[in-house]
Every structure is written in C-alpha cells, then in structure tokens.
N, C-alpha and C positions, 0 to 999 in steps of 0.2 A: 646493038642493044644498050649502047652506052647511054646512062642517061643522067640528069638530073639528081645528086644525094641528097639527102636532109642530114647525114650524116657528118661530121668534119673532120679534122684532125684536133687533138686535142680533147673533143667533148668525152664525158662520162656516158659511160655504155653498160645494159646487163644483156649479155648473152640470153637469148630464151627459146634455144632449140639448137639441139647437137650436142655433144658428147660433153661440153662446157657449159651446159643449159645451167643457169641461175649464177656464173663466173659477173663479177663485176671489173672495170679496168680501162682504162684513159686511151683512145685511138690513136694511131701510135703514125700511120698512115692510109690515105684513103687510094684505092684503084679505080678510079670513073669508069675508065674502057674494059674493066673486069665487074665492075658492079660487087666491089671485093672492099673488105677492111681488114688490116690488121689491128689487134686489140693486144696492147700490155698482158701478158700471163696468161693468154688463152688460145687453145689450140698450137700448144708447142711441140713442136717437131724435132728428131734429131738428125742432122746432116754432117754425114762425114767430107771432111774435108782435105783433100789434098798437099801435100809440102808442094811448096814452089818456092825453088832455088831462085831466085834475083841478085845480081850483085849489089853486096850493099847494106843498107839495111831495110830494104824494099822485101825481102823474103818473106812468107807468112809460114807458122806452121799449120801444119798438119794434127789431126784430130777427131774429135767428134761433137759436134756444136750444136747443143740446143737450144733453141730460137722460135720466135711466133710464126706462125702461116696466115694464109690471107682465110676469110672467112664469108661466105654472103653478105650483105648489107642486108636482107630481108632479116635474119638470125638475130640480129641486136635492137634495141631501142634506147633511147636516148630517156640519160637518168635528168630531174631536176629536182631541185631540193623543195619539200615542203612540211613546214613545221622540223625544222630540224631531220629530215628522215630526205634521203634520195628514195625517190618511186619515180617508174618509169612511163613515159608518155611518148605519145605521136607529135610529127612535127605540122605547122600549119605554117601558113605564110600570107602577113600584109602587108599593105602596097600604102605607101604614108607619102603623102605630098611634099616635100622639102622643096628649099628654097637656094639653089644655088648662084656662082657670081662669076661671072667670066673675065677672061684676064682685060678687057678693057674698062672694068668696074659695074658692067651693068650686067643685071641682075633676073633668074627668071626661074620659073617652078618645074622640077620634075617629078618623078613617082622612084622610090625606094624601096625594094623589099628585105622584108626584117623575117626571120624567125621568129615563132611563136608556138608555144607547149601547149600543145590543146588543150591538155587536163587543168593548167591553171591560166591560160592565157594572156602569161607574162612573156615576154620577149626572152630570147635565149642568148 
C-alpha cells in the first residue's frame, strides 16, 4: 500500500482530523511504506526509556521521553502562504518540458514534474 506522497519533509502542515485537529508544524519525517508523517508538536507521546550501561561515554540514560508519533498522511494538508495568511490546500502535479545536456554536450528534451497548490496554482 506504499504509495506515492504529496507530502515531504520540511513542508508546513495543519493537521485536520484527530486529537490534534487544527495543530499546525513543519514535517519533521515522511514514512512511504507506512503512509505515515511525523509533524513537529503533534501527536506527542511519552516513552519510557531504559539506562543502558556501555562502556564509556556510549551510556544513555534512562527516563521518560516525550516525542512525536507518526501520524496518517490522509490527517494533514499542506499549508501555502497567501496574502500574508498560510491556508491550506491540495497538492497537484505538472509535467514541464525541460531541456537537458548530456555529458558529451549535446542536448535534448525531457518532461519534469513540479508540485503545485491547487487553490492557487503556484508551484510549491
């Protein structure tokens, strides 16, 4: 069920469904083969952690750490800025003719896909 994201690491996100519904916050990591993201401050979990003795200074302590979880990809949408205001949109995709050059100098056309916000249909 691995598929294709529109999602990436880095882009601005608002959560809009689950216990962090309307949380905003920057992708921190994407999971393809989970169809999962993690989101900066959303859906934080607390995991207790173990001591482990290493010689050295290789040790980590022991504790109780809380940290983000992975969350749907379906769950978020991808913020883009307009007039000043992030609001959120769906992702599209065009296919743009470029022109590239291969290492003996000669030269020939392929196709590129670019993101694009569908609500304003500028490139992301």
């Amino acid at each position: 069920m691995a598929g294709n994201l529109n999602i990436r690491k880095g882009d601005a996100v608002r959560v809009v469904a689950g216990k962090d519904k309307g949380a905003e916050g920057k992708v921190i990591a994407v999971l393809p083969e989970k169809n999962r993201v993690i989101v900066e401050g959303v859906n934080r979990i607390k995991r207790h952690t173990k001591v482990v003795q290493q010689g050295g200074r290789g040790g980590t302590t022991g504790g109780i750490v809380t940290q983000e979880a992975a969350i749907d990809v379906s769950n978020v949408m991808l913020l883009v800025e307009v007039d000043g205001k992030k609001v959120p949109t769906r992702v599209g995709f065009r296919r743009d003719e470029v022109t590239k050059r291969r290492p003996d100098g000669s030269t020939y056309t392929a196709h590129r896909s670019i993101r694009v916000a569908k609500r304003t249909g500028e490139e992301i």
